[in-house]
N, C-alpha and C positions, 0 to 999 in steps of 0.2 A: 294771730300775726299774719302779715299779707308781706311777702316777698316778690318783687318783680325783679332779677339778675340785670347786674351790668357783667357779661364777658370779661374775665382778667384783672377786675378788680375786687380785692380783698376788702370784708366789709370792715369797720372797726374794732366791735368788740365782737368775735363770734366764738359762740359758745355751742354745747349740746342740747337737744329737746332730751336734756336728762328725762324728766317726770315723765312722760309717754314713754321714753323706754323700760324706766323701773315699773310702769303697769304694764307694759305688754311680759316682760320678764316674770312677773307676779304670774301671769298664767302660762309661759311656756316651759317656766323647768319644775313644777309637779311632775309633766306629763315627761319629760326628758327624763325624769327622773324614776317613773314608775315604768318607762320602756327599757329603762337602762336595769331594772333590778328584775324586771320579768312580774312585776305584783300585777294582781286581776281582784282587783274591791270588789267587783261588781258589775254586771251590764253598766246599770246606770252612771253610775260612780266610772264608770270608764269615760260610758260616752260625755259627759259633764267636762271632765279633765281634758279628754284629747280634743275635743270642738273647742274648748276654750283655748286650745293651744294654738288651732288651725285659723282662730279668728286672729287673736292674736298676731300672729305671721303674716297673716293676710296683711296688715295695718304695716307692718314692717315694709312689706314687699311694696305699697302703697306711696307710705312716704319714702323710699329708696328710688320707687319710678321715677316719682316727679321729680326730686332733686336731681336723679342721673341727667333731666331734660338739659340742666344747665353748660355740663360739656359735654352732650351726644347729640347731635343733629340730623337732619334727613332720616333715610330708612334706615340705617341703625339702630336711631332712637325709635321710628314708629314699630320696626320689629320686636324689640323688648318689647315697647307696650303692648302691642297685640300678646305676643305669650303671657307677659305677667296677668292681664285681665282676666286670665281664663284658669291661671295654673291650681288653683288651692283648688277648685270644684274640677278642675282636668286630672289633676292626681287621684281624688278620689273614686273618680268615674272610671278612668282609664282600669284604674284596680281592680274594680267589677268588672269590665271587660273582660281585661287579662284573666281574671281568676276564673269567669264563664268558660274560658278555653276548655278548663278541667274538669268545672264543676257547671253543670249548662244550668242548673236551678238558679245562678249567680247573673245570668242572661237578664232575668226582669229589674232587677236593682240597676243596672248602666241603664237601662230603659228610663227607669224608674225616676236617678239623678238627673240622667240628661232633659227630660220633658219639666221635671220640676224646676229646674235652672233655666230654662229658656221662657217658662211661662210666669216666671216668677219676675225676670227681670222686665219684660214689659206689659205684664198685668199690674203689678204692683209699684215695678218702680218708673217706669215711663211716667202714669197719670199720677204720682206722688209728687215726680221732680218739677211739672209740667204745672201741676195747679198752684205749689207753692211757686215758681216761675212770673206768673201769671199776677200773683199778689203781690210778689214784693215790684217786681216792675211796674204795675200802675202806683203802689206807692210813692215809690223813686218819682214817677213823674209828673203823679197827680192825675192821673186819668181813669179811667173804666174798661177797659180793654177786656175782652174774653178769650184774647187768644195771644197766639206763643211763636213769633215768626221765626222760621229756620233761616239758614242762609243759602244760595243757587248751589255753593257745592257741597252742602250736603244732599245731594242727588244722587252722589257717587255714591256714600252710605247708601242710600235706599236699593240703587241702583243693584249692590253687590247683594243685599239684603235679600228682595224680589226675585234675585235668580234662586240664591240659597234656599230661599221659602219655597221655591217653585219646584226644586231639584227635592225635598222635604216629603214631597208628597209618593216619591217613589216608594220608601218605605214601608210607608203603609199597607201601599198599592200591593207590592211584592211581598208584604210579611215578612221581609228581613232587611236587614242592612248589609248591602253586600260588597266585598272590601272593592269593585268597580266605582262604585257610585262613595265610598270613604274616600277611593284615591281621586274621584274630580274633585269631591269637596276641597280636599287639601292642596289640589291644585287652582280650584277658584281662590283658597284665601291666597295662596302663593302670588298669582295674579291684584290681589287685593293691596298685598305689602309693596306689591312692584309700584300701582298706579299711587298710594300716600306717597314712595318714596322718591318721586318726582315731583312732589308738592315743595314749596321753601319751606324751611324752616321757621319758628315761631317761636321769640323770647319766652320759657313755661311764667307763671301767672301764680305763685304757688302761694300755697295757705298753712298755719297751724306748724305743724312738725318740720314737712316737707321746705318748709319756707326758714325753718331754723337751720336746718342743714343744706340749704342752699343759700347762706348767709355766710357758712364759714369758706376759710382758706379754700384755695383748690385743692391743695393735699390732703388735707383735714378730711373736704367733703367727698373727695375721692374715695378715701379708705375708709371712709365711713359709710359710703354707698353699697361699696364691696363688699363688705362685714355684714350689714344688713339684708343683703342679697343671699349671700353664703346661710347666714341664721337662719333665713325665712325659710328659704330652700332644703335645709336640712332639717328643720322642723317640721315642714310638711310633708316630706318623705318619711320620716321617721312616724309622723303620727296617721299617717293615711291608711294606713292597714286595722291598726287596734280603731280608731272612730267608725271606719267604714264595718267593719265585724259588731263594734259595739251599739250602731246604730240598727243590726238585726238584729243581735240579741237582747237590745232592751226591748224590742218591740214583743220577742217571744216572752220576757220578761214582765210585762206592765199588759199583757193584752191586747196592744194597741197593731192595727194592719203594720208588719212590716214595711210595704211597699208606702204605705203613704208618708213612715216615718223617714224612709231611704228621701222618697221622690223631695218631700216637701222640708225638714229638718239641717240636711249636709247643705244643698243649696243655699238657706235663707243664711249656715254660716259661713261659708263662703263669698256670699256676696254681701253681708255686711259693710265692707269698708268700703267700695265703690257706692252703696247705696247712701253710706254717711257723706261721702266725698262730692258726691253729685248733689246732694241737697244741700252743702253746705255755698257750691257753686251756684244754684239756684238760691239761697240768700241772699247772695251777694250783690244778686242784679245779672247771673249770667244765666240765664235758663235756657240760653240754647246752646251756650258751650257744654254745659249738663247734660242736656238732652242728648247733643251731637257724641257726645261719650259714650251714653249709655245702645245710643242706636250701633254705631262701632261695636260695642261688647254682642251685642246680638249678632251682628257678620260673624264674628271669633267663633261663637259658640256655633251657629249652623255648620261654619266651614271648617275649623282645627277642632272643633271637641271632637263634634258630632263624625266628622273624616276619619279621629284616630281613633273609633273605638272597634269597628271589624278589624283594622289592623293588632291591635291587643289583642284581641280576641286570636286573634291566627297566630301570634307569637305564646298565646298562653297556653297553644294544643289545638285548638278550634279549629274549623274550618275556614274558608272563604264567608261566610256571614254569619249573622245574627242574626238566629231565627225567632222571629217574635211570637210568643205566643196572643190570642185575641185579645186581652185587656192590653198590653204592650202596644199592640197595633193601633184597638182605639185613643190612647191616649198620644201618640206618635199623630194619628192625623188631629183630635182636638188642638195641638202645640200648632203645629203647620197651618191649619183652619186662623189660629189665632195669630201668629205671625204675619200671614195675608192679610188679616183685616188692622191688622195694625199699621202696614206699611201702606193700605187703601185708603187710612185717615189722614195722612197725611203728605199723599203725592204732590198738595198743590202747596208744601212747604210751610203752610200753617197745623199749628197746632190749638184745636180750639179744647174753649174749658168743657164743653159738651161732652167732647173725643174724649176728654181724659175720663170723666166719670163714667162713660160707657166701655170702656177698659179695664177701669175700677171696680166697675158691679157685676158685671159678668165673668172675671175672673174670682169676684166674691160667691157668684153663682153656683160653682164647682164644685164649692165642697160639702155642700148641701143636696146637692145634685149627684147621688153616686149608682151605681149600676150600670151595665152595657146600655142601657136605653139611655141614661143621663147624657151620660159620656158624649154617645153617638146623638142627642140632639143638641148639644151645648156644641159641636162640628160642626153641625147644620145649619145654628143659630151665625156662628163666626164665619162661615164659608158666605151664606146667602148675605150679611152685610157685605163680606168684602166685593163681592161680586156687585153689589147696589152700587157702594162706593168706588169701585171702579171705572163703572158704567157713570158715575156721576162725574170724577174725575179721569176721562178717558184723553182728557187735551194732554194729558202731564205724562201720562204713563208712557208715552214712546221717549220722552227725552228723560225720563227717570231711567227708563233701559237702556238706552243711549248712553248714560253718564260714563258708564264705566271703560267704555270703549274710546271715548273721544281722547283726540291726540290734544296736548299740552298738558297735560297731568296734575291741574291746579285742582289738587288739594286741602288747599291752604283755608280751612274752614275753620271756626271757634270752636275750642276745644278738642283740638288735632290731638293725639297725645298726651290728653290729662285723665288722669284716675279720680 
């Protein structure tokens, strides 16, 4: 179902995306219900229930965004969406943080989430959204095309992106995350919410659920935004602690690296629903309103994830930073190395089918690739492209840097605002 709003007009018949909620409800009150009685099945048997709960939510919090688009405008509206994109994998990260306060062994799992969450979304789902993008648009038109053009102001995205990635590299540099460089982060995104919300605003585009509940009444779709904001929100506070525990002790349970199961498992459920949402926007014929989402959710994550977690950290007991230990460090610059070069593929505002499978295969490279040596030349590999790519596209990069700074505040880019 595809909904475009008319403002203040009530549609005819409108109803509930009942059946999407009776399945997200299928998987969120198990887990409501074995936190509320205190049961522990099992490692596994936990983590199953409560990622199932968290995906779920996620999907809720998903379709409430885009529907809320219908009566929330300017930066309002782009402030909610910035928070919501990051919250389900911000909770859970934030929690390792917080908990490293007291317990510093807890230090590599925020490490751990955060690089898995930022290399996941544009290893995997950039060059996903981008090639199906790519096909169904020469379909639609009949042509042959290899590439995937952005629009001038998604510049701004790269723009805020490029500094984020560049500020990235501190980390490493220093061995910690030190709450100086959390508080620019969260002042760069603070910066970031200012220049969207001097963009106009944009009738949302919405699909599937979101598009049922932005069919009904105003009142209807009001409390029913609100209700699904509240659920989502309290389901993933509620399940943030038992999945985040549950995702090391399966690991200690089943064999398998903790850290890999931290880094790579709470992420890929957390971003499920933006990763379903963007390719389904990429069906439609929109792949760079897809795109321009997904590059948006990468500013969020360098600037509010990545910003709030020395802060947790210092409220959990800790000090002033996050002291990384050496595999934390390497994989902190491999994420930053690969940030660069993804934002170097695409300064001149094209995305080619090329860019995406070399995105694709090299973040397929990784995990075949393990040890300090891997690590640290799979850097080297991502550092020395972006660095080619730069120098290749060096006409673009001052006015990519540029963007963010320039006075009128136009915004106004495909897929401002969609999940």
């Amino acid at each position: 179902m595809i909904f475009t709003p008319t403002r203040g007009r009530a549609p005819a018949a409108p109803r509930l995306p009942v059946r999407p909620l009776i399945v997200t409800a299928v998987f969120i009150l198990p887990a409501l219900i074995m936190r509320g009685i205190g049961a522990s099945p099992g490692a596994t048997s936990t983590l199953l229930v409560f990622g199932g709960a968290v995906v779920a939510a996620s999907f809720l919090l998903a379709w409430a965004t885009e529907a809320a688009q219908v009566d929330i405008s300017g930066g309002l509206a782009i402030a909610i969406l910035a928070l919501v994109a990051v919250l389900p994998e911000y909770a859970v990260d934030v929690y390792y943080a917080w908990t490293s306060g007291h317990l510093p062994e807890y230090t590599k799992y925020a490490a751990a989430n955060m690089t898995g969450s930022n290399r996941l979304l544009m290893g995997l789902g950039w060059p996903i959204v981008v090639l199906v993008g790519i096909a169904v648009t020469n379909k639609l038109n009949g042509r042959r095309s290899t590439t995937l053009r952005l629009e001038q102001d998604n510049r701004v995205e790269l723009g805020f992106l490029c500094v984020a990635g560049g500020f990235a590299f501190l980390a490493p540099a220093t061995g910690r995350i030190h709450l100086l460089l959390g508080l620019a982060l969260l002042a760069w995104f603070g910066f970031y919410l200012y220049k969207l919300a001097r963009g106009p605003a944009e009738e949302p585009d919405l699909i599937g659920a979101a598009a049922t509940l932005g069919a009904l009444s105003a009142t209807r779709r009001r409390m029913m935004v609100i209700a699904l904001f509240a659920i989502a929100a309290i389901v993933i506070l509620v399940c943030a602690e038992p999945f985040a525990n549950s995702l090391i002790n399966t690991g200690t349970e089943l064999g398998i690296d903790r850290f890999l199961l931290v880094q790579w498992l709470a992420p890929l459920a957390s971003e499920a629903p933006e990763f379903v949402i963007a390719v389904l926007f990429a069906l439609r014929g929109k792949g760079t309103a897809a795109v321009a989402t997904l590059i948006s959710s990468k500013v969020n994550q360098w600037t509010l994830l990545v910003g709030s977690l020395p802060i947790a950290h210092l409220v959990g007991g800790g000090g002033t930073s996050l002291v990384l230990d050496a595999r934390q460090t390497e994989e902190l610059l491999l994420t930053a190395a690969q940030t660069l070069m993804g934002v170097a593929l695409i300064l001149g505002l094209r995305f080619h089918r090329w860019a995406a499978w070399t995105l694709l295969l090299l973040f397929a490279v990784q995990f075949p690739v393990t040890g300090p040596a891997g690590r640290l030349a799979l850097a080297v590999v991502y550092a020395t492209a972006a660095c080619v790519l730069l120098a290749v596209n060096r006409r673009h990069l001052i006015s990519v840097l540029a963007a963010p700074f320039q006075l009128g505040g136009d915004c106004n880019r495909p897929g401002a605002g969609e999940l």
